[in-house]
N, C-alpha and C positions, 0 to 999 in steps of 0.2 A: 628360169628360176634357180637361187641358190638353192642349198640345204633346209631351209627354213620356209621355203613356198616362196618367197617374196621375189618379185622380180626386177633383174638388176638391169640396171644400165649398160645399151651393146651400142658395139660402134655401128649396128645398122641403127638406133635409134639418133646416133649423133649425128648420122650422113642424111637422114631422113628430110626429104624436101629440096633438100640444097640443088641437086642438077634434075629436078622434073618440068616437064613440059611448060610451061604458063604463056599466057598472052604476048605476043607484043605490043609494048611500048613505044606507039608514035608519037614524032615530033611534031611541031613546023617551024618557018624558019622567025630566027629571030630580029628584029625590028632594031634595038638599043643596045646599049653598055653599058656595066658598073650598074646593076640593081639585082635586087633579089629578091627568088617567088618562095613563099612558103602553104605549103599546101598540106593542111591538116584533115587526117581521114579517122573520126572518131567511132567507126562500126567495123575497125578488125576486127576479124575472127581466123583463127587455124585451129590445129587438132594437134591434142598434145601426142606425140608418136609413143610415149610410155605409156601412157593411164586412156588413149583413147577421149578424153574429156575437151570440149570445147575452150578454147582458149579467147579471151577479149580482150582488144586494148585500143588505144590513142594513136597513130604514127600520123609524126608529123616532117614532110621530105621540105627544106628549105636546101636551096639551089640556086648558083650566079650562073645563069646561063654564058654560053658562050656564042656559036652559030645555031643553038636549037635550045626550044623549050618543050617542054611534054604539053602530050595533046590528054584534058582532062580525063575525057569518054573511054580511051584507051586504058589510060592507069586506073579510074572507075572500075574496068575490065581486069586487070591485071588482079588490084589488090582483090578484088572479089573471087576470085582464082586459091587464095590461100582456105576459103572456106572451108575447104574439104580437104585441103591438106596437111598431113604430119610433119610439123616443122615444131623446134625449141626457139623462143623467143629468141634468143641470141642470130641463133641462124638467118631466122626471116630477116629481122633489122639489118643485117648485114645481108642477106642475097637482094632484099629492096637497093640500098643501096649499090653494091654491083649491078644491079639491072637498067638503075637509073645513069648510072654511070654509060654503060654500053649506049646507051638509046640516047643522050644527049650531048653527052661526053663534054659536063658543066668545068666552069672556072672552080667551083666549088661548092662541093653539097655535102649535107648533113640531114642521118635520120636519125628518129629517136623513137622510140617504140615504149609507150606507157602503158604497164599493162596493167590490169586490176589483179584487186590483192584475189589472193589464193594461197590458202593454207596461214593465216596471218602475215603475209608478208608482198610485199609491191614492188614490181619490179621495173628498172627506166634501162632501157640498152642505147647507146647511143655510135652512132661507125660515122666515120666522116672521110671524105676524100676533099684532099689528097690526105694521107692518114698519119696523124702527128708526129714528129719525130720523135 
């Protein structure tokens, strides 16, 4: 807390979530080329690491597979993992995406993380690999 009670923003709250344990993320192997899965999971939830308060949103993982595709049950596993955890919107969308990355290692994927308003205001994060120039 500052001088005023209020409490501020620490770099434990910014590192919060980024390197904790979660599921893996299986594949199998893939069949085709040149298409694309998009896989929208509209019951996130995580924990805000500042206010303790539940956080909801949208993320939606579109991915050109390459020799692998995610195995749904897994990532079902994985995302439901974030429930209890303290992460900031920005973070998760981007550790989903590094995660999805390691585990598939796509021609090209993109998350976007919609998340409901809180506090007046709506937040969209979006990470993509390989990551724009």
């Amino acid at each position: 807390m500052d001088a005023t009670g209020v409490t501020t923003y620490t770099d434990k709250h910014a590192e919060s979530g980024i390197a904790s344990p979660l599921p893996t993320i299986d594949t199998w192997p893939n069949q085709f080329s040149a298409y694309e899965i998009a896989i929208s999971i509209p019951e996130y939830t995580s924990i805000c690491p500042r206010t303790g308060l539940p956080d909801f949103g949208t993320l939606t993982i579109t991915y050109i597979p390459d020799r692998l595709c995610l195995e749904l049950k897994s990532l079902k596993a994985y995302i439901h993992s974030y429930r209890n955890l303290g992460i900031f919107y920005e973070n998760a969308v981007n550790r989903v995406l590094k995660d999805v990355v390691a585990a598939c290692n796509p021609s090209q994927a993109t998350v976007v993380g919609e998340f409901t308003v809180r506090g007046g205001m709506r937040s969209v994060i979006t990470a993509s690999h390989p990551a724009p120039q």
